[in-house]
Every structure is written in C-alpha cells, then in structure tokens.
BAFI-3210 file (N, C-alpha, C; in Angstrom, 3 decimals, decimal comma, padded with zeros to 6 digits):
// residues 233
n [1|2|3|4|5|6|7|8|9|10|11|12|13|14|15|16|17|18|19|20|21|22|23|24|25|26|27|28|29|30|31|32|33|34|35|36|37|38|39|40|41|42|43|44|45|46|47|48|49|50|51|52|53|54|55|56|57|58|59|60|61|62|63|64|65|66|67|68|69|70|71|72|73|74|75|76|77|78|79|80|81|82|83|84|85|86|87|88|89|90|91|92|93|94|95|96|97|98|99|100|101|102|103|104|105|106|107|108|109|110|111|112|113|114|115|116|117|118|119|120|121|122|123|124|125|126|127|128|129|130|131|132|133|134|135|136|137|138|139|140|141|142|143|144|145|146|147|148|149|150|151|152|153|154|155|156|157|158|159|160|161|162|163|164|165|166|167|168|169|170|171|172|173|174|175|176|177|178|179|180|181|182|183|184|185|186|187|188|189|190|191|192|193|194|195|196|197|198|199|200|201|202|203|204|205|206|207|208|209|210|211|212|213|214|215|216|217|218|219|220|221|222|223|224|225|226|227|228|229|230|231|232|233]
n.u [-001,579|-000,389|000,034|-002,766|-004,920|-007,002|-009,235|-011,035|-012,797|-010,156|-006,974|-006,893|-004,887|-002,659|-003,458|-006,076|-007,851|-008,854|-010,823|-012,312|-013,548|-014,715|-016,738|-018,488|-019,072|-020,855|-023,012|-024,260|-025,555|-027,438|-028,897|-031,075|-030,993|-027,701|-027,082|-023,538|-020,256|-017,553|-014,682|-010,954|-008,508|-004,836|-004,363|-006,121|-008,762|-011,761|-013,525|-016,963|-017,799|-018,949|-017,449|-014,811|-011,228|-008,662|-005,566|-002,665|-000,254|-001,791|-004,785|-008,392|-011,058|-014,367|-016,036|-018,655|-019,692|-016,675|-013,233|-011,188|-007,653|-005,570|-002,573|-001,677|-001,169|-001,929|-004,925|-006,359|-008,348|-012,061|-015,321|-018,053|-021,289|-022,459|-025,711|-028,723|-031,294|-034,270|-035,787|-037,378|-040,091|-039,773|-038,957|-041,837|-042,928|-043,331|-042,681|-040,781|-038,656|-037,151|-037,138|-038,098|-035,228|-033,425|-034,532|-033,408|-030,846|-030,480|-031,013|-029,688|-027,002|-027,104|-027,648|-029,275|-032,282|-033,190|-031,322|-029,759|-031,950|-031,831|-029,174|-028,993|-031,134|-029,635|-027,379|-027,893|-030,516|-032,060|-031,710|-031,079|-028,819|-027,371|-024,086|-021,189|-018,466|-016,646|-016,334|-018,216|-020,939|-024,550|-026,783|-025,827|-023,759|-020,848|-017,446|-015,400|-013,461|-014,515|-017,020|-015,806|-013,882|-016,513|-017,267|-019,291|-020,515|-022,204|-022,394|-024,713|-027,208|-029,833|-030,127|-027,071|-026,098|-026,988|-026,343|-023,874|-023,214|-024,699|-022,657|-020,447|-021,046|-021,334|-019,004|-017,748|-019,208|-018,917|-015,658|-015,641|-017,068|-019,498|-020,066|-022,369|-022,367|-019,196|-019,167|-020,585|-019,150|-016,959|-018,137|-017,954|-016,457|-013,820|-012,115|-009,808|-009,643|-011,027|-009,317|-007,258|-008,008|-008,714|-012,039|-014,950|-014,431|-013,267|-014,940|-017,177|-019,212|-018,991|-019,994|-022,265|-023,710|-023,569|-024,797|-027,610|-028,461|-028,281|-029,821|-032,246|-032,230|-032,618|-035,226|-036,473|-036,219|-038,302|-039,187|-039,275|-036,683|-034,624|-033,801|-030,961|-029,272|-027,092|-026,623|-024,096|-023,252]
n.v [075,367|076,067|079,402|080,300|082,425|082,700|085,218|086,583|088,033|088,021|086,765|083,287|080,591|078,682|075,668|075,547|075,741|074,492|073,007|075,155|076,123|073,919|074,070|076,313|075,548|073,680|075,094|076,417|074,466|074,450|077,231|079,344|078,638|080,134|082,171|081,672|081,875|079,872|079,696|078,534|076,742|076,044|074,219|072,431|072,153|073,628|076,800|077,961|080,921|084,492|086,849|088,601|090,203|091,312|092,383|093,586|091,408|089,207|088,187|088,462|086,425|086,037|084,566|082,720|083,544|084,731|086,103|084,490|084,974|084,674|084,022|085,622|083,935|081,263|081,079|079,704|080,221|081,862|080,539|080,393|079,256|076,077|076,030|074,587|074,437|072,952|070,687|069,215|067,718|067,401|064,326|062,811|060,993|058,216|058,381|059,268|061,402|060,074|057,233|054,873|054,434|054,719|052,522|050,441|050,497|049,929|047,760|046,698|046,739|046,799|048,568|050,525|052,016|054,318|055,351|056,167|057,872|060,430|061,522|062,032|064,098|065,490|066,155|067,137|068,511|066,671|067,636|067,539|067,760|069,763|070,986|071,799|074,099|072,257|070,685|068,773|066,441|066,669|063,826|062,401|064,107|063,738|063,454|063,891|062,263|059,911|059,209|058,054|055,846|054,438|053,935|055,267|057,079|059,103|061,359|063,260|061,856|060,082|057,534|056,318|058,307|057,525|054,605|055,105|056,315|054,988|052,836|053,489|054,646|052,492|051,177|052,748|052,668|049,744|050,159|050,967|049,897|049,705|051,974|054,170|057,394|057,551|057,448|058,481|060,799|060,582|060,533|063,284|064,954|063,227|060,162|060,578|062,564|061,811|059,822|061,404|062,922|061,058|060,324|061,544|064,391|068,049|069,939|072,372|072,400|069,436|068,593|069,525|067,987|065,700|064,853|066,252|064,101|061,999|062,522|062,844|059,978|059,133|059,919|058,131|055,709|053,796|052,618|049,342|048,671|049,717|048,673|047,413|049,200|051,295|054,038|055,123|056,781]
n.w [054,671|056,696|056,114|057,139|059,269|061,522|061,962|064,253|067,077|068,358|067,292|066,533|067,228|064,500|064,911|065,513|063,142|061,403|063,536|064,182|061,843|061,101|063,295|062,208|060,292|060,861|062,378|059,930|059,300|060,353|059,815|057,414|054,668|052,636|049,514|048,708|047,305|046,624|048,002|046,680|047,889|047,696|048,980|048,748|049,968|050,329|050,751|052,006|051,527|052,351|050,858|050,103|050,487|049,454|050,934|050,803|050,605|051,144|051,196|052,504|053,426|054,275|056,410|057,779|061,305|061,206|059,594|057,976|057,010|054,411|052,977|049,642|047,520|048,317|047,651|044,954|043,337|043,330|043,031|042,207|043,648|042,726|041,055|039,947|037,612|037,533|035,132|035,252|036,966|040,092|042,691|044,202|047,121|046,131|043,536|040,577|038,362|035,717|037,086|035,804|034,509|037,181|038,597|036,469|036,775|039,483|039,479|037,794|039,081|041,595|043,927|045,945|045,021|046,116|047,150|044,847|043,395|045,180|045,095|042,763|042,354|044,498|043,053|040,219|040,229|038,740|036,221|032,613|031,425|033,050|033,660|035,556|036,744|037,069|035,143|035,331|034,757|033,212|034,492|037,129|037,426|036,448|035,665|033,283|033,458|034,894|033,444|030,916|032,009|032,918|030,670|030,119|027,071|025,985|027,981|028,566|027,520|029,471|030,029|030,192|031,682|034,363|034,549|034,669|036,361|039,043|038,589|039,730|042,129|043,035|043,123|044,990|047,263|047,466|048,127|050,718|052,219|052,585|053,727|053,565|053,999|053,892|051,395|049,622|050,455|049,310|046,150|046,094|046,449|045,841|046,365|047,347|048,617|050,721|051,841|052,640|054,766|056,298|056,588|056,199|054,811|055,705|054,304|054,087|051,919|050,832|053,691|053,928|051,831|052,069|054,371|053,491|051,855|053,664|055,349|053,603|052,958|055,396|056,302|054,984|055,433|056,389|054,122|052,430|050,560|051,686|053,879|054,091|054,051|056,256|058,152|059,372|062,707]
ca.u [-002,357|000,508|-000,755|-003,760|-005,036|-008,560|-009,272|-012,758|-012,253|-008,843|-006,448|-006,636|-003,861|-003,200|-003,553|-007,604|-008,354|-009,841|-011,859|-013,104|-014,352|-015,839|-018,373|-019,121|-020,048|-022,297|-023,772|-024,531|-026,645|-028,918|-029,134|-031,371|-029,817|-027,966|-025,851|-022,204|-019,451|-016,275|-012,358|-010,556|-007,241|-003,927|-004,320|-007,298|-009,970|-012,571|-014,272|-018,183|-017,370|-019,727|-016,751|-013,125|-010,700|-007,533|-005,355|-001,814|-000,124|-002,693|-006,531|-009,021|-012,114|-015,390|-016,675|-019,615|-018,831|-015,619|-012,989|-010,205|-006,743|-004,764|-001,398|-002,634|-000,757|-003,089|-005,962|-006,572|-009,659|-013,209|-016,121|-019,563|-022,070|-022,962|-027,394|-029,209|-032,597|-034,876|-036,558|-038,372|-041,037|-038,971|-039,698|-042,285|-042,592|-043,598|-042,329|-039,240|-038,262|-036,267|-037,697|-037,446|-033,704|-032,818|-035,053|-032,833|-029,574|-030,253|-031,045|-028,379|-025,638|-027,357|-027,378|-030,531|-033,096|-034,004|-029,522|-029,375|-032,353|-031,276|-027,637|-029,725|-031,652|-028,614|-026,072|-027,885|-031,748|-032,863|-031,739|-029,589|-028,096|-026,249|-022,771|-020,555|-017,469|-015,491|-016,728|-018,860|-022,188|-025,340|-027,647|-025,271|-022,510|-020,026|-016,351|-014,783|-012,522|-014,674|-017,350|-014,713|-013,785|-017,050|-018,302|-020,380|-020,353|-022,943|-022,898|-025,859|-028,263|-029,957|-029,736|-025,932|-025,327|-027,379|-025,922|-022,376|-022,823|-024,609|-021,720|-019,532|-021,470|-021,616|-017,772|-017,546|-019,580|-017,666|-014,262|-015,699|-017,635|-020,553|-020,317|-023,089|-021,497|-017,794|-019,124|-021,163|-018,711|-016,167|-018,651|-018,393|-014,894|-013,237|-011,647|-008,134|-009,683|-011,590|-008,126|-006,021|-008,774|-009,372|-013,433|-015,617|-013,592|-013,853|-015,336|-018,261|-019,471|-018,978|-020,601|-023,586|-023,905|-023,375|-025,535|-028,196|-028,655|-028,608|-031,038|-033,421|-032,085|-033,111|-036,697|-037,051|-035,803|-039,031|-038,932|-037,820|-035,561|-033,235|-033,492|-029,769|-028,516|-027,351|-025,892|-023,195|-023,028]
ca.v [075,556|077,216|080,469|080,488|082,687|082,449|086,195|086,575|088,854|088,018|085,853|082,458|079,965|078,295|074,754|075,553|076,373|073,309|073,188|076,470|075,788|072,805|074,640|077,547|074,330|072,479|076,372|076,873|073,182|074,996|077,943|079,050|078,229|081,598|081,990|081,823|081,426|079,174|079,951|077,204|076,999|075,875|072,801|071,367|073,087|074,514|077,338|078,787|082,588|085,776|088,059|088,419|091,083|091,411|093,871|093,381|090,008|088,554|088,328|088,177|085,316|086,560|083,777|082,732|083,707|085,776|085,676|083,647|085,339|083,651|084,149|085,759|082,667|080,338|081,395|079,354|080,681|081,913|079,845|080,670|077,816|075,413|075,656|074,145|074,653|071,991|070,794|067,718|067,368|066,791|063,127|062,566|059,743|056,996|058,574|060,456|061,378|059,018|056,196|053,930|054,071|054,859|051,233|049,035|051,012|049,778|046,202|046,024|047,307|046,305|050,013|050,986|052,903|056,047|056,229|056,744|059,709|061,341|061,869|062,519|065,298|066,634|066,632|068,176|069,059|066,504|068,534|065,817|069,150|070,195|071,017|072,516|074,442|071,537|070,235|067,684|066,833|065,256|063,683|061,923|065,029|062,729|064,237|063,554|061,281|058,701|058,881|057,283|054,680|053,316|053,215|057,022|057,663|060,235|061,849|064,096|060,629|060,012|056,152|056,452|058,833|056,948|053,680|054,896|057,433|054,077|051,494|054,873|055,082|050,738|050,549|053,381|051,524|048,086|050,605|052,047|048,618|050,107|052,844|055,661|058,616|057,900|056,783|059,956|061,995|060,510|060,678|064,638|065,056|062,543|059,090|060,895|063,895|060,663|059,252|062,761|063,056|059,613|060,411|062,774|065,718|069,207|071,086|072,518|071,869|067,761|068,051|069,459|067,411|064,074|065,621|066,578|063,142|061,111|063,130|062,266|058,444|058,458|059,829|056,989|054,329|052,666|051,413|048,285|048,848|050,606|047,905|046,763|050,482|051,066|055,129|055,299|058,343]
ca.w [055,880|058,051|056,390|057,830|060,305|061,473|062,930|064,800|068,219|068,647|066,634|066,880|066,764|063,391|064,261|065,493|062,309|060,764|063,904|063,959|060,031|061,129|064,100|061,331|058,912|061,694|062,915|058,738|058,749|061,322|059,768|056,677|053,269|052,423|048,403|048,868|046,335|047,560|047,736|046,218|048,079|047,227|050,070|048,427|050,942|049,907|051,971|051,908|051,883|051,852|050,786|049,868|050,261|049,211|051,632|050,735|049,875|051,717|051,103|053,894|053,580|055,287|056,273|058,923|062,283|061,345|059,186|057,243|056,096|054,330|051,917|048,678|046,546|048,726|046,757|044,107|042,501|044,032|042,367|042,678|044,341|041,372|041,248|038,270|037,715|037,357|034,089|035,433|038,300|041,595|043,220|045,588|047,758|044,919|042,233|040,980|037,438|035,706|037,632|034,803|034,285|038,094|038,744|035,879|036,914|040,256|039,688|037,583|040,254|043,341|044,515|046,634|043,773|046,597|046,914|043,047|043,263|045,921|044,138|041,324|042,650|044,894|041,810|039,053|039,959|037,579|034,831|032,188|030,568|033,495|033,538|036,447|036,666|037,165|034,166|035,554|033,305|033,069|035,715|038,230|037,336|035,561|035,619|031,951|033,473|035,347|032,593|030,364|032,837|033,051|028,928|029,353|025,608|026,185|028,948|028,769|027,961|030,667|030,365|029,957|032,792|035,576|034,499|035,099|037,894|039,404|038,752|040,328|043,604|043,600|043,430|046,033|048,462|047,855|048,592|051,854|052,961|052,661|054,661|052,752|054,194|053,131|049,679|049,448|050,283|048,058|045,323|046,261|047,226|045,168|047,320|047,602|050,364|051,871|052,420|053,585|056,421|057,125|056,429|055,251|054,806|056,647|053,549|054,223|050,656|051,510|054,394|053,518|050,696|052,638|055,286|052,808|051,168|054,658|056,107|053,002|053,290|056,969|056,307|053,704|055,925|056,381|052,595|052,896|049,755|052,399|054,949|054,317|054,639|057,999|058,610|060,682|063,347]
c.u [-001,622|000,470|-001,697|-004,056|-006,524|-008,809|-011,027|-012,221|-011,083|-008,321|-006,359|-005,581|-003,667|-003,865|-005,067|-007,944|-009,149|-011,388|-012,854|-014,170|-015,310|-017,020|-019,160|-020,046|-020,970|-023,499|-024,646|-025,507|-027,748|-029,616|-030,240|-030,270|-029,634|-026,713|-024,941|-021,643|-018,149|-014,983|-012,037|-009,246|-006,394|-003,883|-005,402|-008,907|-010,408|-013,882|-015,465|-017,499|-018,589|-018,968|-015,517|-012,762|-009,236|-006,451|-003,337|-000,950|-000,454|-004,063|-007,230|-010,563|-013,218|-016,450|-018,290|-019,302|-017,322|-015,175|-011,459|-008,974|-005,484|-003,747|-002,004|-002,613|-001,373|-003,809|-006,131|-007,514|-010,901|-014,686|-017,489|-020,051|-022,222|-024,697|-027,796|-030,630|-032,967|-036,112|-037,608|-038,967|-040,178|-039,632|-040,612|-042,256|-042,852|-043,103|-041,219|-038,970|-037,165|-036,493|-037,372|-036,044|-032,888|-033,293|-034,140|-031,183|-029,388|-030,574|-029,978|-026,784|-025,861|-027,572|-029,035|-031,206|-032,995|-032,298|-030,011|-030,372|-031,989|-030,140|-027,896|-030,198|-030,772|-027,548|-026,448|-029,299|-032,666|-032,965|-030,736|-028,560|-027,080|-025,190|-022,146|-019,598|-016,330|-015,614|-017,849|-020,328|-023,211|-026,267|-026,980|-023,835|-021,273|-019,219|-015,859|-014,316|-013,022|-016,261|-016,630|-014,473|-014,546|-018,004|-018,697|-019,818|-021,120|-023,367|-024,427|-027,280|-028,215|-029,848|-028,304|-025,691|-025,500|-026,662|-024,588|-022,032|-023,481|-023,494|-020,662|-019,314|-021,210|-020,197|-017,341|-017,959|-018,749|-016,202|-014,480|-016,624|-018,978|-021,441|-020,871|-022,603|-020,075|-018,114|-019,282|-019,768|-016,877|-016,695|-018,543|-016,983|-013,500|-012,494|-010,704|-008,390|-010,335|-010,372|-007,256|-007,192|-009,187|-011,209|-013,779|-014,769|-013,810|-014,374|-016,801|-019,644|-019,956|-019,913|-021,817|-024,473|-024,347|-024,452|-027,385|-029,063|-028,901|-029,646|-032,430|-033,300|-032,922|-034,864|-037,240|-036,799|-036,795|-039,333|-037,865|-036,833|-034,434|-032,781|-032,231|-028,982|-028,128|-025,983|-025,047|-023,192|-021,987]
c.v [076,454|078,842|080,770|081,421|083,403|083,969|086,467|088,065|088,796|086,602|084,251|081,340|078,764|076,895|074,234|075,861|075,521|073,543|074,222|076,631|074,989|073,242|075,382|076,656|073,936|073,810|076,476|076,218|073,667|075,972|078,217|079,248|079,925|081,496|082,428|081,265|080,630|079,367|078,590|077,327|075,987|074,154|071,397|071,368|073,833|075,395|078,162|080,163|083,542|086,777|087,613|090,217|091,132|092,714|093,170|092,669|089,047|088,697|087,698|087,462|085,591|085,450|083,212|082,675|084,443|085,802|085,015|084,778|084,708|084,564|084,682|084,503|081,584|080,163|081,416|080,290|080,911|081,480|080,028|079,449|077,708|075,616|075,501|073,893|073,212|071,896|069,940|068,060|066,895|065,415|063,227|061,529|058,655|057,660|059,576|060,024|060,691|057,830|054,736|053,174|054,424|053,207|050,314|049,398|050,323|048,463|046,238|046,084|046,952|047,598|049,859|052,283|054,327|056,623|056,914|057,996|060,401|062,082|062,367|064,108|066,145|067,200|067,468|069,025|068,082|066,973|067,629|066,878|069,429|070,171|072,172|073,506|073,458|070,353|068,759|067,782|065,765|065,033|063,494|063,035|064,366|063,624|063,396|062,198|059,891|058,567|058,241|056,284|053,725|053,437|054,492|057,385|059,174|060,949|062,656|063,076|060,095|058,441|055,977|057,011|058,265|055,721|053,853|055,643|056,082|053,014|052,305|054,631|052,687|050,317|051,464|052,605|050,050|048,720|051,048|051,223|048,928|051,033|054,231|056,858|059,033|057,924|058,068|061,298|061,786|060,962|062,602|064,995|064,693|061,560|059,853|062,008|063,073|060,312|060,264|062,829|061,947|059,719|061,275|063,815|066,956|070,672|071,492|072,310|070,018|067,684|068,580|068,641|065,883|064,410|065,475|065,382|061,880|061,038|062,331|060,862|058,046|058,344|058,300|055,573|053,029|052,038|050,219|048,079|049,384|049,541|047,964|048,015|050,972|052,950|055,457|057,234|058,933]
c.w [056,870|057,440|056,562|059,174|060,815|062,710|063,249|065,470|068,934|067,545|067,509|066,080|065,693|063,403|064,673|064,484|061,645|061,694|063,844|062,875|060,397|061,908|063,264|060,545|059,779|062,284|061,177|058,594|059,585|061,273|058,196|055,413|052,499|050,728|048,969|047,714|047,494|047,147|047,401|046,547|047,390|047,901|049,361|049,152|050,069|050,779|051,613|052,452|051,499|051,126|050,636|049,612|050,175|050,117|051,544|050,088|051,121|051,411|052,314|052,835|054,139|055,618|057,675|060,268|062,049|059,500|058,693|056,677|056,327|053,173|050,631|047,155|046,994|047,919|045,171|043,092|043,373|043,353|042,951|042,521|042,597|041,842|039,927|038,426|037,027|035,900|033,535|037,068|039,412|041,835|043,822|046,013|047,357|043,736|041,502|039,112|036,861|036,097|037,266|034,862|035,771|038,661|038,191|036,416|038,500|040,414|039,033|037,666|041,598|043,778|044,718|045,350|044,708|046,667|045,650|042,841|044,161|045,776|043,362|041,539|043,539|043,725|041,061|039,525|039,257|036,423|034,051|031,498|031,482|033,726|034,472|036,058|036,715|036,051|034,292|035,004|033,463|034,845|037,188|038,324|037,209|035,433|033,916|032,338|034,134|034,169|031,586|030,945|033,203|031,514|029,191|028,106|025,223|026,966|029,189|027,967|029,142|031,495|030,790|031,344|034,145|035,874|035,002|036,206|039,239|039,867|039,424|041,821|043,750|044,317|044,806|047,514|048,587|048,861|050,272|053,034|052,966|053,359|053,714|052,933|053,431|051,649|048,872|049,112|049,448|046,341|044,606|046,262|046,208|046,831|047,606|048,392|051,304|052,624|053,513|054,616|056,922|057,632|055,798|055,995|055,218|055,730|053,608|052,850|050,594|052,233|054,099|052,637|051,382|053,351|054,671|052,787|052,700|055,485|055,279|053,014|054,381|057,034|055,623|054,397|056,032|055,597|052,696|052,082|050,877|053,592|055,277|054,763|055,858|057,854|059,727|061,311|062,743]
res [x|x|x|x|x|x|x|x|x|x|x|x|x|x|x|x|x|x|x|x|x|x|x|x|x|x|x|x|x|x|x|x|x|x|x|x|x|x|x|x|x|x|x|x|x|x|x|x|x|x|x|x|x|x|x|x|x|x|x|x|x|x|x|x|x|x|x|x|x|x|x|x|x|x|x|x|x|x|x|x|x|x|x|x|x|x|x|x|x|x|x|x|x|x|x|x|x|x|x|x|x|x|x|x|x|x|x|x|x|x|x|x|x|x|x|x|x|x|x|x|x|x|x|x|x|x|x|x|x|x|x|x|x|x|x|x|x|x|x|x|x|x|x|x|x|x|x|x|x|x|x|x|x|x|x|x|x|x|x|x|x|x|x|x|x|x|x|x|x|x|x|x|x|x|x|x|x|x|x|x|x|x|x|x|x|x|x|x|x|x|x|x|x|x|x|x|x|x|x|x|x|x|x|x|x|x|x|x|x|x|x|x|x|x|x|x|x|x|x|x|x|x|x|x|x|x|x|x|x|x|x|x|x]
***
C-alpha cells in the first residue's frame, strides 16, 4: 500500500487512498453499469479499472474519477470482469429456476430460499456450467477447495452445488451472527479480507456485490420467509 499514489488534480497523500477508492466505489453504485477489467494487487485489493499503463517501473491505473499509480511489482495480474450468460429463465417474483433444489437446500440448512437465489443469480447467471478465473464453478461458484470441504463431488450438478454453496453461506451466517452483509461479503471476498478490514472490505467488486444482493433482499422483505433477516446499515 505505501506505493500507492492516488493522482487526480494534484497528488494526494498515500494514507487517503483507501478512502478516495471507496467515494469512486459509492459514485460507480449511482452510476450506469459500465465493463471494466480489475488489477489484482500484491496487498490483496482489487481495483475496477478502465485502463492501465505502464510508464517506467511503475504502471498507472485509470480508474473512475482519476487515477491510481502504483509500483510495477504491485501488480499482480489484470483480470477481466467475470459475466456468464444465462441458460435458464431469470426468477420472477414466485418463481426462480432451480426452485426445487434451492427450496430442499434451504429447509435443509435453515438458510432463507430468496438468500440462496439471489447468490444464485449474482454468482453464476443461473448457468450450472459456469466457471471463473479463479476457478470457481457451478451455480453457487464453488472454489475447489470449499467444494471438497463440504462433500461437492460434482460440482457442475445442480443438486450438489446448491446444497454445498447453501451449507457455505449457513456456516457463514452462524460465523458473522447473522449479519447478511458480512456473510455476503465473505462469501465474495473470502472470511480472511472480512477479518483484515474488520467488515465488508473496500473492494469495489465486494461491494457491489453485497450491495447488489441486499438491495434485492430489501425489495423482497415483505415475504415473510425474510421476516427473521434484519440488514444492518
């Protein structure tokens, strides 16, 4: 992070730099939805970028509202947005693909049925095929390593993947008291950037995501399946 240096109309000093990220991220949720690929730094940040340029042994970040230059050994990798086309009927407000196995997955975890599509339809599209860059697969986007941990033998069955991206999001909520946001954005994040920021984390990626999914929670609130859900500010 101490090479960082967030240049707009004059340099600003390194240790605004989170914040600075964070107004660009809350200016982006208001703006319309535009493709970006993301820098993958060395810190564990990950930043929405229009652009990259390399000018030295440094690369410059172009990011909304200005931009980002940072060290050129910072710069992990630049990863284009994950989008996965859809190969099932989106939900509507009674009914949501999968239904079936998002219904027994959620009696038999306790997990709220409209949580489990909403994850559903932010992770993959509804597509049971899809597979990320970070190798994550399937409906609920199952990483190798916590498909294994809870029985996924097949990731890309759709019984299989709901059931364990379910018992995923159940134990998340037990870890986080039941706070939907942190769970979320562990689910997104992984628990261990929940912990280094003590919440949802300042990636604009996270927060949209968390963001995304609370928003459609909130509309849905008057199902009384959600009753017990309670969104913290």
């Amino acid at each position: 992070m101490a090479a960082l240096r967030f240049r707009m109309k004059h340099k600003t000093r390194i240790s605004q730099f989170v914040a600075l990220v964070s107004v660009c991220a809350a200016s982006a949720f208001a703006s319309p939805a535009v493709r970006a690929d993301y820098a993958v730094l060395r810190s564990g940040a990950r930043l929405h970028i229009t652009g990259y340029e390399h000018v030295g042994d440094h690369v410059v970040l172009t990011v909304q509202g200005g931009s980002v230059e940072i060290a050129a050994d910072e710069l992990v990798s630049v990863e284009p947005e994950d989008q996965f086309a859809a190969i099932v009927a989106k939900p509507s407000d009674s009914t949501a693909p999968f239904g079936d196995l998002i219904h027994a997955a959620a009696q038999k975890h306790g997990v709220d049925e409209k949580l489990i599509t909403r994850v559903v339809a932010e992770e993959s599209n509804f597509n049971p095929k899809a597979v990320s860059r970070k190798r994550a697969q399937g409906l609920m986007q199952l990483l190798p390593t916590t498909a294994a941990k809870y029985s996924v033998g097949n990731v890309f069955d759709p019984a299989q993947n709901i059931d364990g991206g379910t018992h995923y999001l159940k134990d998340l909520l037990a870890k986080y008291s039941g706070d939907v946001k942190l769970a979320l954005a562990a689910y997104n994040a992984g628990p261990d950037m929940v912990t280094r920021y003590g919440g949802v984390p300042p990636f604009p990626e996270t927060q949209k995501y968390v963001r995304a999914i609370t928003e459609k929670l909130s509309r849905d609130s008057a199902t009384p399946t959600l009753a017990a859900i309670t969104l913290k500010n």
